[in-house]
C-alpha positions as a Markdown table, in Angstrom:
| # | Residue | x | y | z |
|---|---|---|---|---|
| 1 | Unk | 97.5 | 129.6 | 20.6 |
| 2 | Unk | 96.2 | 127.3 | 17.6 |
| 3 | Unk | 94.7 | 124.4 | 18.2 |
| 4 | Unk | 94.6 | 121.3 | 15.7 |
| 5 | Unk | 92.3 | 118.3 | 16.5 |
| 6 | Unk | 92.3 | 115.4 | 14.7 |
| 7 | Unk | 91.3 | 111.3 | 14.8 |
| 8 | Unk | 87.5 | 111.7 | 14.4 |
| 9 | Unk | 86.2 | 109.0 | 12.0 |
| 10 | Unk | 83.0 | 106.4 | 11.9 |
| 11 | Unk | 82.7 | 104.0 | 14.7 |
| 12 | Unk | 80.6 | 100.7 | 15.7 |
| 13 | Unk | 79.0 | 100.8 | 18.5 |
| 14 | Unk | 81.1 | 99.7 | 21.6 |
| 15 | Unk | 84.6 | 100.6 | 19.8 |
| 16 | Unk | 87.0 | 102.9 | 20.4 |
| 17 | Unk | 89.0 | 106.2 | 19.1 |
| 18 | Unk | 91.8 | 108.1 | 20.4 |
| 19 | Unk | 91.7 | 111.7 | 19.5 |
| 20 | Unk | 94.4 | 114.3 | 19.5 |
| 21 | Unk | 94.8 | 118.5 | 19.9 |
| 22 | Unk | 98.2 | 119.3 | 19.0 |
| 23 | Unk | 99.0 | 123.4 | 20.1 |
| 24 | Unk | 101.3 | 125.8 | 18.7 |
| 25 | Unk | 102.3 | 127.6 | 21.8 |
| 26 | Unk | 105.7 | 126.9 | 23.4 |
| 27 | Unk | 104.5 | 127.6 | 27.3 |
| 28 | Unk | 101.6 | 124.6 | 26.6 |
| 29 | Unk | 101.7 | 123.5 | 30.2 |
| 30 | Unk | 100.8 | 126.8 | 31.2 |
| 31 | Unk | 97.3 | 125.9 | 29.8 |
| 32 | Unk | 94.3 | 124.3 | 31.5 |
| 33 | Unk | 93.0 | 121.9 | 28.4 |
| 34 | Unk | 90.0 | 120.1 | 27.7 |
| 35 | Unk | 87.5 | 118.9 | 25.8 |
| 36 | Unk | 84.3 | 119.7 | 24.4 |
| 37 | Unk | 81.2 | 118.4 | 21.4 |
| 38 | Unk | 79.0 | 119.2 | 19.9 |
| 39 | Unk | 76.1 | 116.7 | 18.6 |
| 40 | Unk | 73.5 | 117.9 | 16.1 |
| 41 | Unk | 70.9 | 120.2 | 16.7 |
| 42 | Unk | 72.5 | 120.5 | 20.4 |
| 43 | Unk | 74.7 | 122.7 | 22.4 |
| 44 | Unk | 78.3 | 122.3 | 22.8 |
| 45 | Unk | 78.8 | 120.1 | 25.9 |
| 46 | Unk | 81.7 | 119.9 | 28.2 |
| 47 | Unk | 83.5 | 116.3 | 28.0 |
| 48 | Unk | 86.8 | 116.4 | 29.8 |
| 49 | Unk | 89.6 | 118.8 | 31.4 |
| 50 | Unk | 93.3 | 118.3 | 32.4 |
| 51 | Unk | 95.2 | 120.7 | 34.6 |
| 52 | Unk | 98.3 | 122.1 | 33.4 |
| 53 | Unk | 100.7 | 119.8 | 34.6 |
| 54 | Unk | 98.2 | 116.7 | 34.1 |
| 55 | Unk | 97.8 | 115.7 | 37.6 |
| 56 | Unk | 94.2 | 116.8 | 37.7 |
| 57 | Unk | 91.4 | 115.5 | 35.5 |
| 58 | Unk | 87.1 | 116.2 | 35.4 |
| 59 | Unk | 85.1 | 114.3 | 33.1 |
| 60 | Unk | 81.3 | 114.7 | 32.7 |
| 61 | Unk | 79.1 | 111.8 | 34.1 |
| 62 | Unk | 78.0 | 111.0 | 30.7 |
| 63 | Unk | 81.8 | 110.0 | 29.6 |
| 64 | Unk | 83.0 | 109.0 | 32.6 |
| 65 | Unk | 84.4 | 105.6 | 33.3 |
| 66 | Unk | 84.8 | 105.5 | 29.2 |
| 67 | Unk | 86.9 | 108.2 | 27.9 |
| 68 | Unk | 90.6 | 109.2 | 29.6 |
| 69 | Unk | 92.5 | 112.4 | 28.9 |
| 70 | Unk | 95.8 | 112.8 | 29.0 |
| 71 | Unk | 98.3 | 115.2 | 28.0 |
| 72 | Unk | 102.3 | 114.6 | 26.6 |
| 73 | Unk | 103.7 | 118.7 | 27.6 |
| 74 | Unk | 106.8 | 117.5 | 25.9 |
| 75 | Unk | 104.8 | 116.9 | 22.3 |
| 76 | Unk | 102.4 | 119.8 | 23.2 |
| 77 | Unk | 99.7 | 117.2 | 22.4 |
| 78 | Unk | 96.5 | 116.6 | 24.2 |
| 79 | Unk | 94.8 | 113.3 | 23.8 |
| 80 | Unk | 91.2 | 111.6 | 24.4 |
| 81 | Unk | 90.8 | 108.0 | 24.3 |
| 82 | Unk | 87.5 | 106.9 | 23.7 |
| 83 | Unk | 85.9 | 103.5 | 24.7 |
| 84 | Unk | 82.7 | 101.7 | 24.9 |
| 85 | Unk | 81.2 | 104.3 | 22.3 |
| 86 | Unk | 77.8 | 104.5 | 22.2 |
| 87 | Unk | 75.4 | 106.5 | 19.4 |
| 88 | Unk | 75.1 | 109.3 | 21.8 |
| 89 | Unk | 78.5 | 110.0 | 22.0 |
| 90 | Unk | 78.3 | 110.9 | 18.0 |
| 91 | Unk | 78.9 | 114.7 | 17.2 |
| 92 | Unk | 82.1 | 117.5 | 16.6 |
| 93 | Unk | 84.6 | 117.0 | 19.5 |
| 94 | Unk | 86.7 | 120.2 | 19.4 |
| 95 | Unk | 89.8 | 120.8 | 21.6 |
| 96 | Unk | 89.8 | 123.6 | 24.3 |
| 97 | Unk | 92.3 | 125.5 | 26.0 |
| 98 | Unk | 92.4 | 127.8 | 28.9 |
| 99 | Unk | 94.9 | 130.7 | 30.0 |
| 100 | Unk | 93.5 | 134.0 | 31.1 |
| 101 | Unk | 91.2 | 133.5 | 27.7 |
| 102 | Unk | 89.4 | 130.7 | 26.1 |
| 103 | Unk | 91.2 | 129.0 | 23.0 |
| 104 | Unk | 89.0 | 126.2 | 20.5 |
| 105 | Unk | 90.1 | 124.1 | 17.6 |
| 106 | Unk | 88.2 | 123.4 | 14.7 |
| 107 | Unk | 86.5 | 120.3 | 15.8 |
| 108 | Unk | 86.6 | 116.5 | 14.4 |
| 109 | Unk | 83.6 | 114.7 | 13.8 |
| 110 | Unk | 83.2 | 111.6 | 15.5 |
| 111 | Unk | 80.0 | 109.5 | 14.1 |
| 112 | Unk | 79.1 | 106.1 | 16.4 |
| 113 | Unk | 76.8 | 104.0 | 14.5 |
| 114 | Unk | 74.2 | 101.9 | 16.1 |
């Protein structure tokens, strides 16, 4: 499956984005799907998952409260609204998707200035 992330951009403290993964494959709700970034000179970090079917969600306690996955299986589109940004929250958010092997996208950079 090919992922294709996008609606990273600069950001003032305290505002908001909404990104998007957009997948090629045709049985999309078959896949687990999430998010993850990366911030500089760190590891990639796990921000957010949504089951299959969307009825399940995990968020990291860094995120939660402030960013809200969801998932249109109609659009085969995945989407992460971000609010409340903070300076921490800056790096490369890339989309993730899981079914019986581990799928990325090529990131979008999301930069919170202070």
């Amino acid at each position: 499956v090919q992922l294709q992330a996008s609606g990273g951009g600069l950001v003032q403290t305290g505002g908001s984005l909404s990104l998007s993964c957009a997948a090629s494959e045709r049985t999309f709700s078959s896949y687990f799907m999430g998010w993850f970034r990366q911030a500089p000179g760190k590891e990639r970090e796990f921000v957010a998952s949504i089951s299959g079917g969307g009825g399940t969600t995990r968020y990291s306690n860094s995120v939660k409260g402030r960013f809200t996955i969801s998932r249109d299986n109609a659009k085969n589109i995945i989407y992460l609204q971000i609010d409340s940004l903070k300076p921490e929250d800056t790096g490369v958010y890339y989309c993730w998707a899981l079914w019986r092997l581990n799928y990325w996208g090529q990131g979008t950079l999301v930069t919170v200035s202070s």
